[in-house]
C-alpha positions in Angstrom: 28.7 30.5 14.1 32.3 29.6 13.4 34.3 31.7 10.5 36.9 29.3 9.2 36.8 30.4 5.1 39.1 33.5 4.4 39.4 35.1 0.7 42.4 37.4 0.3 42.6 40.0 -2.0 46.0 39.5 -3.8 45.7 40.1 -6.9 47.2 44.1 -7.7 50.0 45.6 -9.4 51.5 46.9 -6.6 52.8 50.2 -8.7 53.2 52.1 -5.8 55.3 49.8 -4.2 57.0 48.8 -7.2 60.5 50.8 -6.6 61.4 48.6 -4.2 59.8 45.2 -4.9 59.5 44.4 -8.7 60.5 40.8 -9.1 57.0 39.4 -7.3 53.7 40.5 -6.6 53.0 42.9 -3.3 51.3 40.8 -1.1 54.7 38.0 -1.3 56.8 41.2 -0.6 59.7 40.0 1.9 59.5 41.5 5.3 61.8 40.5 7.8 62.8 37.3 6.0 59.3 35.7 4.9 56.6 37.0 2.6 54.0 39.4 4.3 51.7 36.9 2.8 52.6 34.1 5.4 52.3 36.4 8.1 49.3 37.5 7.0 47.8 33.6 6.9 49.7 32.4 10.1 47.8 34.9 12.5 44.1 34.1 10.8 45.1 30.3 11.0 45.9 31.0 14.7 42.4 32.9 15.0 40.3 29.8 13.7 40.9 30.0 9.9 41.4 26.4 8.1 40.8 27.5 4.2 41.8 30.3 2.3 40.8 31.1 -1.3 44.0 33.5 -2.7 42.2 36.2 -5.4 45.4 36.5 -7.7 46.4 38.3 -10.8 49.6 39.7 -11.3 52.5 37.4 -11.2 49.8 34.8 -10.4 51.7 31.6 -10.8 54.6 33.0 -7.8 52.3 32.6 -5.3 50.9 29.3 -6.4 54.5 28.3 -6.6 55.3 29.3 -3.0 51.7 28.2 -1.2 50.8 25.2 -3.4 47.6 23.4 -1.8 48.3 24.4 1.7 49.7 26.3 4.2 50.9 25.4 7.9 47.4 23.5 8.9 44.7 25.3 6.2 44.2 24.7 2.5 45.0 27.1 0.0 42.8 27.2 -2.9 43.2 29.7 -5.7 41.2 32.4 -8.1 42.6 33.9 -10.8 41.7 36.9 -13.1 43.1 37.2 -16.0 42.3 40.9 -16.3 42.3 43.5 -13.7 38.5 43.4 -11.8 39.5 45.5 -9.0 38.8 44.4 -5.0 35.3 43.8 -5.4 35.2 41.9 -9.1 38.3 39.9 -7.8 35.5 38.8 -5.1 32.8 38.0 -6.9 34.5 35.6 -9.0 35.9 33.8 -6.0 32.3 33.6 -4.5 31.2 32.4 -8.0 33.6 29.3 -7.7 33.8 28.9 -3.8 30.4 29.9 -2.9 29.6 29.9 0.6 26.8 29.2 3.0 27.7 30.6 6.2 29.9 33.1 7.2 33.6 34.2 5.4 35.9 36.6 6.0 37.5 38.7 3.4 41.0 40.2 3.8 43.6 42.6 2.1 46.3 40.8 1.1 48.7 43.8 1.7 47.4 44.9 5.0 47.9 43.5 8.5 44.8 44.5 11.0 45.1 42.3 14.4 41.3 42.6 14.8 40.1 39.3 16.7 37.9 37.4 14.6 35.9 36.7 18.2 34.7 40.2 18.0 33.8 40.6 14.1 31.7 37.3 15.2 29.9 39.2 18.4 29.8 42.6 16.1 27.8 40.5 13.1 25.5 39.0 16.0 24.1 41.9 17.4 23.7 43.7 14.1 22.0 41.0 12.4 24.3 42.3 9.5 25.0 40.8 6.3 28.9 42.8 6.2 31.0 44.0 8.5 34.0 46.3 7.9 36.7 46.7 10.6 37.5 50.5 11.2 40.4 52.4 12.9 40.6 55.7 13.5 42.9 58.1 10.9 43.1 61.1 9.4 44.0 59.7 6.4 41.2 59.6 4.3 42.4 59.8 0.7 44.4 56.9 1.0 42.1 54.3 2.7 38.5 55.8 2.6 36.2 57.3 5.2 33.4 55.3 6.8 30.5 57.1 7.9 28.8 55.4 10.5 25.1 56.3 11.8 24.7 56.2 16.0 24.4 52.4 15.7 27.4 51.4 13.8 25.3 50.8 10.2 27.5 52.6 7.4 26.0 55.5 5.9 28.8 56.1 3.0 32.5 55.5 2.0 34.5 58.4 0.5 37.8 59.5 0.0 37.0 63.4 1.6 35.7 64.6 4.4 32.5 66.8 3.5 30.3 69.1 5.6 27.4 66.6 4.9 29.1 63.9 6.6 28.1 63.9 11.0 31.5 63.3 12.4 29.6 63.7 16.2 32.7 61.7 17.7 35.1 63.6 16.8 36.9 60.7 14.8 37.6 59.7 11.3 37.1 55.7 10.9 38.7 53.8 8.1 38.7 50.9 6.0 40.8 48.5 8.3 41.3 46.1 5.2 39.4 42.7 7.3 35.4 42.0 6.3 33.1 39.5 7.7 30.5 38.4 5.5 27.7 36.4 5.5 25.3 36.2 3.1 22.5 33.9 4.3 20.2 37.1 4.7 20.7 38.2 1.3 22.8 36.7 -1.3 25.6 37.8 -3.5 23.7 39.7 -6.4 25.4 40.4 -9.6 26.9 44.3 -9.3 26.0 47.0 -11.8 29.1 48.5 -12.0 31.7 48.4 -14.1 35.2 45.9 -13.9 37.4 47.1 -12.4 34.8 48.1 -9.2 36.7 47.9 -5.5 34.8 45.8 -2.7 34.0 49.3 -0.9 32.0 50.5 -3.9 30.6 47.0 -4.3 29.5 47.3 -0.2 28.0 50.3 -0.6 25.8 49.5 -3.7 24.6 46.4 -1.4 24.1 48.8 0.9 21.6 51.3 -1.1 19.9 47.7 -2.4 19.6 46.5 1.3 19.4 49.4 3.8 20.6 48.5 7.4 23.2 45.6 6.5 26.6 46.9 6.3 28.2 47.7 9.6 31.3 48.8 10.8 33.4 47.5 13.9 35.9 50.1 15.2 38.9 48.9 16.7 42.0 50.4 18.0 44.4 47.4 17.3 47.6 47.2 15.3 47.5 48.6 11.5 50.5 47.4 9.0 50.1 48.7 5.5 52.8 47.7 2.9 51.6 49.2 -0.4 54.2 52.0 -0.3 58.0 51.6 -0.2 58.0 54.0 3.3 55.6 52.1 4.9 57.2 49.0 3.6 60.6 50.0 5.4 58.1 50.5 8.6 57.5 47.3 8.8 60.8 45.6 8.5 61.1 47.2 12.1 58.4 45.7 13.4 59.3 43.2 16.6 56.1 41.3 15.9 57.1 40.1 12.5 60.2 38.8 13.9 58.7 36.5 16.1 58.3 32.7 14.7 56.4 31.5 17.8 53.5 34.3 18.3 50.3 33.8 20.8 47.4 34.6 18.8 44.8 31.9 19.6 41.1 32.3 18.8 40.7 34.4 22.0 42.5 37.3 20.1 45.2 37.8 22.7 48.4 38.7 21.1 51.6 40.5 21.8 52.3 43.1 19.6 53.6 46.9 19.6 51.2 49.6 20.0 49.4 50.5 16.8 51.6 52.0 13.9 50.2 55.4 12.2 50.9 55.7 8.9 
C-alpha cells in the first residue's frame, strides 16, 4: 500500500526559538537560504509523497503566502486553527476535513528525520498496526519523550522521565523521531477525551489504552535535525545536506547525508 498523503504539524509558537526568528512562524525558519519547511517537503516528495495538508496557526497566512496550492510536484492543501489545539487537536481537525482511507503519514513541521518511508511501510505490514512512531536512540527524554517498547516493538507508554517501572532491557532510550504512519482502516479516528490543547503523543497513547496492540514504534538510526531552539537552529545552518539543491532521495530511501546529529 502506497503512502502519498502527508499532514505536517505547523502550527506552534515557536517561543523557544523565538530570539532568533520572530518575524515568521518556526517551521518557515530560514536555514541555509530556504525555509526548513521546503526541505522538509522536498525529501517526502522525493520519498513518494504527492499531497500535503499544512496544520497551521500562528502566522498562518505566511505560509499560505509562500506555498500557495502547491509545491515542486505535490499539492498543498491547508488546516487552520484559530486557537491553539496542540499536536494531536491540530490533527484531528485536519482528518475531520481531509479524511483518509488508506494510509498517511504525519510529520513535525520543525523536525527533519531521514527515515525511509519504504521501511515505515514494511514496519506497519508486519505489525498489522494502526500507528507507527519512528524512534531514535537519546538520552534526552524531557525534551522529546521516551517510548517504551514491549519485546515486539508495540508501545507500552510515552513519558518525559525515565522511571524504575519502565524495562529498558536494551540498554537504550528510544524517542519520538517526529515522522508517524497511520492508517486507520483497522480502527477509525475516534473523538479524544482530552482536553485542547492535547499533543499527538498523548492522543496515541489514549488510542493505545482504547485499542491494545496497535501503536508501534520503528527504531532507526538515521539523521535527526531539530530546529525548535536557537542552538540547534545554528546546528543546522552547518549542515552540508541542506546546502545541496540536487539531493538523491528516491523512494528507495538512499540518501547522502552526514552522520546523525545529537542534540
Amino acid at each position: 500500500m502506497t503512502t502519498t498523503t502527508a499532514f505536517v504539524l505547523a502550527g506552534g509558537l515557536g517561543t523557544r526559538l523565538r530570539s532568533v526568528v520572530s518575524d515568521r512562524p518556526k517551521p518557515m525558519a530560514i536555514v541555509q537560504g530556504r525555509p526548513f519547511l521546503e526541505h522538509l517537503l522536498e525529501y517526502w516528495i522525493g520519498q513518494g509523497v504527492r499531497e500535503f495538508v499544512l496544520c497551521i496557526g500562528h502566522m498562518a497566512e505566511s505560509v499560505k503566502e509562500h506555498f500557495g496550492g502547491s509545491f515542486k510536484c505535490a499539492a498543498v492543501r491547508y488546516s487552520s486553527e484559530t486557537e491553539p489545539q496542540g499536536t494531536g487537536g491540530a490533527l484531528n481537525l485536519a482528518l475531520s476535513t481531509y479524511p483518509q482511507h488508506g494510509r498517511f503519514l504525519v510529520l513535525n513541521g520543525d523536525s527533519f528525520f531521514n527515515v525511509p518511508l519504504i521501511r515505515l511501510e514494511q514496519k506497519m505490514t508486519d505489525c498489522c498496526a494502526s500507528w507507527l512512531t519512528s524512534l531514535f536512540a537519546s538520552p534526552n527524554t524531557e525534551r522529546y519523550g521516551l517510548i517504551a517498547l514491549d519485546p515486539d516493538d508495540s508501545v507500552v507508554r510515552q513519558t518525559r522521565t525515565v522511571s524504575s517501572e519502565l524495562d529498558l532491557t536494551s540498554g537504550d532510550m528510544w524517542v519520538n523521531g517526529g515522522v508517524w504512519l497511520g492508517d486507520l482502516t483497522r480502527f477509525p479516528l475516534h473523538i479524544s477525551s482530552l482536553s485542547l490543547p492535547y499533543s499527538l503523543e498523548n492522543y496515541l497513547e489514549e488510542f493505545q489504552q482504547m485499542q491494545p496492540g496497535t501503536v508501534f514504534g520503528l527504531r532507526s538510526s538515521v539523521t535527526f535535525v531539530d530546529i525548535g531552539v536557537p542552538a540547534d537552529y545554528a546546528s543546522a545552518q552547518r549542515l552540508e545536506f541542506f546546502r545541496s539543491e540536487e539531493r538523491s532521495s528516491g523512494p528507495s530511501g538512499s540518501i547522502s547525508l552526514p552522520p546523525k546529529v545529537e542534540i
